[in-house]
C-alpha positions as CSV (number, residue, x, y, z in Angstrom):
1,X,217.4,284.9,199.5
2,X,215.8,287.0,197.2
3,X,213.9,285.2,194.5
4,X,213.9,288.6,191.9
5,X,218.0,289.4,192.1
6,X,219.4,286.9,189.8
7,X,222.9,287.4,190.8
8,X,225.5,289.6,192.3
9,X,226.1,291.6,188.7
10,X,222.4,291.9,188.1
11,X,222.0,293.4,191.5
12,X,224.9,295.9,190.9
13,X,223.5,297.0,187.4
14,X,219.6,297.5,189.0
15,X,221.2,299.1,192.2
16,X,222.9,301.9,189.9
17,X,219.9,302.4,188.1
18,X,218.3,303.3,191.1
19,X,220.7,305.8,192.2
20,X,220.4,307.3,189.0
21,X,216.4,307.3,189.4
22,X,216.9,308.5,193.0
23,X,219.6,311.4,191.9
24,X,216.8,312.8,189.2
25,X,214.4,313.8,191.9
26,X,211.6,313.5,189.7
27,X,209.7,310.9,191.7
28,X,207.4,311.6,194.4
29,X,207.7,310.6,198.0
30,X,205.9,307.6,198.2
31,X,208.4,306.0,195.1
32,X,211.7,307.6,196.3
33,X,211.0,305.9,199.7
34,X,210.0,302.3,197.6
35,X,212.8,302.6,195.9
36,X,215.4,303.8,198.5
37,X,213.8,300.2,200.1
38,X,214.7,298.2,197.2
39,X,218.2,300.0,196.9
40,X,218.5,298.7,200.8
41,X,218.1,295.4,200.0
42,X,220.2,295.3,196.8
43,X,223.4,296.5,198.8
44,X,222.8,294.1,201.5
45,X,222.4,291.1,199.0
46,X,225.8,292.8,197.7
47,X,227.1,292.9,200.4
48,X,226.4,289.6,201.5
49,X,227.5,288.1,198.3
50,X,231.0,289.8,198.7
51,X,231.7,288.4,202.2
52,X,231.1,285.1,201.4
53,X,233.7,285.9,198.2
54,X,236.2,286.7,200.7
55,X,235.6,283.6,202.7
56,X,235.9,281.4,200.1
57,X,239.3,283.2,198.7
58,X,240.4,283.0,202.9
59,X,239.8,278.9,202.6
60,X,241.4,279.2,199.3
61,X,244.3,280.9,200.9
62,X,245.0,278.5,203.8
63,X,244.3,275.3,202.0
64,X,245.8,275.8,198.3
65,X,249.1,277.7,200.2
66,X,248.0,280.5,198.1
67,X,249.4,284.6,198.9
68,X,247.5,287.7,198.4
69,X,248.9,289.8,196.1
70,X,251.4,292.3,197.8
71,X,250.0,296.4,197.7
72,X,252.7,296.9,195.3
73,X,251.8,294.1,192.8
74,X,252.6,295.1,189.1
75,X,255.5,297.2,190.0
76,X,257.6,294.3,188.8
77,X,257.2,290.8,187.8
78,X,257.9,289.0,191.0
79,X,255.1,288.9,193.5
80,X,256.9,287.5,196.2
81,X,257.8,289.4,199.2
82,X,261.5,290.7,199.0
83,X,263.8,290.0,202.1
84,X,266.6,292.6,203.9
85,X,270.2,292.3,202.2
């Protein structure tokens, strides 16, 4: 792991401030290519970070008998799955 991303939020906040450096096109080659590198790494650390969030909700799931929410949760109060008839 990378010893200069703090965490997952951190990483997010100096990603987008990248882009936005990036996006001005002020920079010259040489930094636009240094920081396209760092942006690299950032989203992969993201990314990382986010898959092992999923696996942990997945364990989560099977262990604690726990449901993901249905695509239509907040249409009404009852998150369970509603039957035929």
């Amino acid at each position: 792991m990378d010893d200069t991303i703090k965490d997952f939020e951190a990483a997010i906040a100096e990603l987008e401030a990248l882009v936005k450096k990036l996006e001005e096109g002020d920079l010259p080659l040489e930094a636009s290519l240094k920081l396209y590198e760092r942006g690299v790494h950032l989203s992969r650390f993201c990314h990382s970070r986010l898959e092992d969030a999923e696996r942990r909700i997945e364990l989560l799931n099977e262990r604690g008998e726990l449901r993901p929410a249905p695509s239509t949760f907040g249409d009404d109060d009852d998150p369970r799955p509603r039957g035929k008839g």
